[in-house]
N, C-alpha and C positions, 0 to 999 in steps of 0.2 A: 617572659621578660628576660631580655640581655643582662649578665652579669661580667661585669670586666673582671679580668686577671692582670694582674700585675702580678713582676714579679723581678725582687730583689738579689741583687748576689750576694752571699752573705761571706765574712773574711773567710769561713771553711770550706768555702766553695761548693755549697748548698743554697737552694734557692727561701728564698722567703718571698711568700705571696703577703701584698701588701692591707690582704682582707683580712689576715689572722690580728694581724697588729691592732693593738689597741688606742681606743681616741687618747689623744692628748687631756690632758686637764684643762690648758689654753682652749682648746676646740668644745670640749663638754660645755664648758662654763659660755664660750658666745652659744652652743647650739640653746642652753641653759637659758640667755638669756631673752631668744627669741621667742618661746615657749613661753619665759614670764610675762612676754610684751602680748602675749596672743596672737603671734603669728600664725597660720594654718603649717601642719606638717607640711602638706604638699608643696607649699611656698616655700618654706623651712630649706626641704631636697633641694629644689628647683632654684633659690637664691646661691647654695653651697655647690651645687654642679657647677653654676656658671661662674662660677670665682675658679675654678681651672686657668691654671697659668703654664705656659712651656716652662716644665725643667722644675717646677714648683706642685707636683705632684704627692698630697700628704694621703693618711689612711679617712681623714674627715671625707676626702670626695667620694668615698667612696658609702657615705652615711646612706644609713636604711631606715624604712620607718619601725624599726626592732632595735636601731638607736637610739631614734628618737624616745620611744616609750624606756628605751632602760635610763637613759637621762631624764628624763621629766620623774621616773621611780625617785633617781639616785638622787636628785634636789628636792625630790616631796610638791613636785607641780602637777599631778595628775589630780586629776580631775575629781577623782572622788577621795583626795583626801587633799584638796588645798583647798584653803577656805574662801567662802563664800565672797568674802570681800576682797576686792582688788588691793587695797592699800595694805591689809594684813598678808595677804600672800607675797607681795613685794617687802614686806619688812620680814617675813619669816624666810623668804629668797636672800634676803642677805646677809641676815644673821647667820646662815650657811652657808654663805660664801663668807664669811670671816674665819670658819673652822679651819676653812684652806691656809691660812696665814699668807705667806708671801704671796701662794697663787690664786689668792684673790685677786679678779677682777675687779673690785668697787676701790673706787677710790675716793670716794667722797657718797656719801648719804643724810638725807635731812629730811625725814618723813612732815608729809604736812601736820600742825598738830605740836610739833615741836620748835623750838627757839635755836639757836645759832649767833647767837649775839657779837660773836668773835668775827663774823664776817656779816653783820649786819643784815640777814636773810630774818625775815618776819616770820610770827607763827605760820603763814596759811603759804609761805612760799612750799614748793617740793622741790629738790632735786636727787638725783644720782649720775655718778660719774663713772663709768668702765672704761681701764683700760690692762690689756694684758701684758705679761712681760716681753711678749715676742713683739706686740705693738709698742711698746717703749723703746725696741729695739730699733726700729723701724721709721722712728721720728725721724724725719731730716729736713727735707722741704714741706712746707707747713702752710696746708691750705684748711680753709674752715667753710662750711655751709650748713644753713639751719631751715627746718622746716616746720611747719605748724598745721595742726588739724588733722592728723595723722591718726589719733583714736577719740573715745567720745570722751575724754578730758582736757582737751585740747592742750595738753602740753607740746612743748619747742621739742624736737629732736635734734642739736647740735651736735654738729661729725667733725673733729679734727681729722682732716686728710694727709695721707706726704706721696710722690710720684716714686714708683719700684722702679728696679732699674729697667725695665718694661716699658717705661712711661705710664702704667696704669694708674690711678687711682689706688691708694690701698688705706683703709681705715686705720688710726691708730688710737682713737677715743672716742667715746661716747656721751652725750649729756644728754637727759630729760629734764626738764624745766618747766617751769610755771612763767619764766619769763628769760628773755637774752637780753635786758640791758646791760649796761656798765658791772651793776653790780654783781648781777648776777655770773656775768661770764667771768669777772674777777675771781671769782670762787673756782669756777671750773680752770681759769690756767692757774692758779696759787695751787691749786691739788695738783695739775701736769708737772708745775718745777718741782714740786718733791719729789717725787719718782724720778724726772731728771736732770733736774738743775737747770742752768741756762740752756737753753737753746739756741745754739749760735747756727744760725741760716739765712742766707740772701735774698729770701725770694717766703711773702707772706699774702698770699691772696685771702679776701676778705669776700664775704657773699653782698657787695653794695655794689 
């Protein structure tokens, strides 16, 4: 198997290869969050190779499945010590992602089972919201698409999008749901303006 080299100049004019370098906490925490969704590793690589962008080259492209297992250790998502139940492993996945503080990813959680009255979400509703600080960053033009049946609970996966200066596609949020009406996506942008504020943009495509 092929192994790339990179390699950085660094200000003392020593090289840095960009394999020693270690994942971002931004990068852990999405590789983190595909693992809690049960993605397969091999899709896992194969999704994060092909997000390679010219000029946007991070140490994440370069993830291994020696990554992956040390993320899935470092969140307590492997296999023989995450519990049995999907629900409890997603509430115990983010009560770890809260120790991060600011570099949490979740911006919003409501396990089913629980109430939420303040934004009117019923006990049997579920959601959770990810977004990271570099995708906060990265808000500008603001496109949205949602999909369903995607695992056997058939919750909504809604993707806030914004276009790179690439013109690509780049995610900037995430939402699991039980539902994308009104109310529910109200929750999902009232958690986006916190993080940050208005969003002042001309251009808001819609998946209708």
């Amino acid at each position: 198997m092929c192994h790339l080299t990179w390699l950085m100049s660094s200000s003392t004019g020593h090289s840095l290869s960009v394999g020693s370098l270690h994942l971002t906490t931004a990068d852990r925490a999405m590789v983190a969050e595909l693992i809690a969704q049960g993605v397969p590793d091999t899709t896992i690589l194969k999704k994060v190779r092909e997000s390679i962008q010219v000029g946007l080259f991070r140490r994440v492209h370069l993830l291994s499945k020696q990554d992956i297992r040390n993320i899935r250790k470092e969140y307590k998502l492997d296999d023989s010590s995450a519990h049995q139940d999907d629900a409890t492993s997603v509430d115990l996945w983010v009560r770890q992602q809260e120790c991060l503080g600011k570099d949490s990813p979740v911006i919003y959680y409501k396990a089913q089972g629980t109430e939420d009255n303040g934004n009117k979400l019923s006990e049997s509703d579920f959601m959770i919201a990810l977004m990271t600080e570099y995708q906060q960053k990265m808000a500008k033009k603001v496109l949205i698409d949602s999909t369903h049946g995607t695992n056997r609970y058939k919750f909504y996966l809604t993707t806030l999008l914004t276009v790179d200066e690439f013109g690509a596609g780049c995610p900037v949020s995430y939402c699991l749901s039980t539902h994308t009406d009104t109310r529910s996506m109200r929750v999902f942008f009232e958690q986006i303006k916190k993080c940050l504020g208005n969003i002042k943009t001309k251009v808001f495509m819609s998946d209708d």
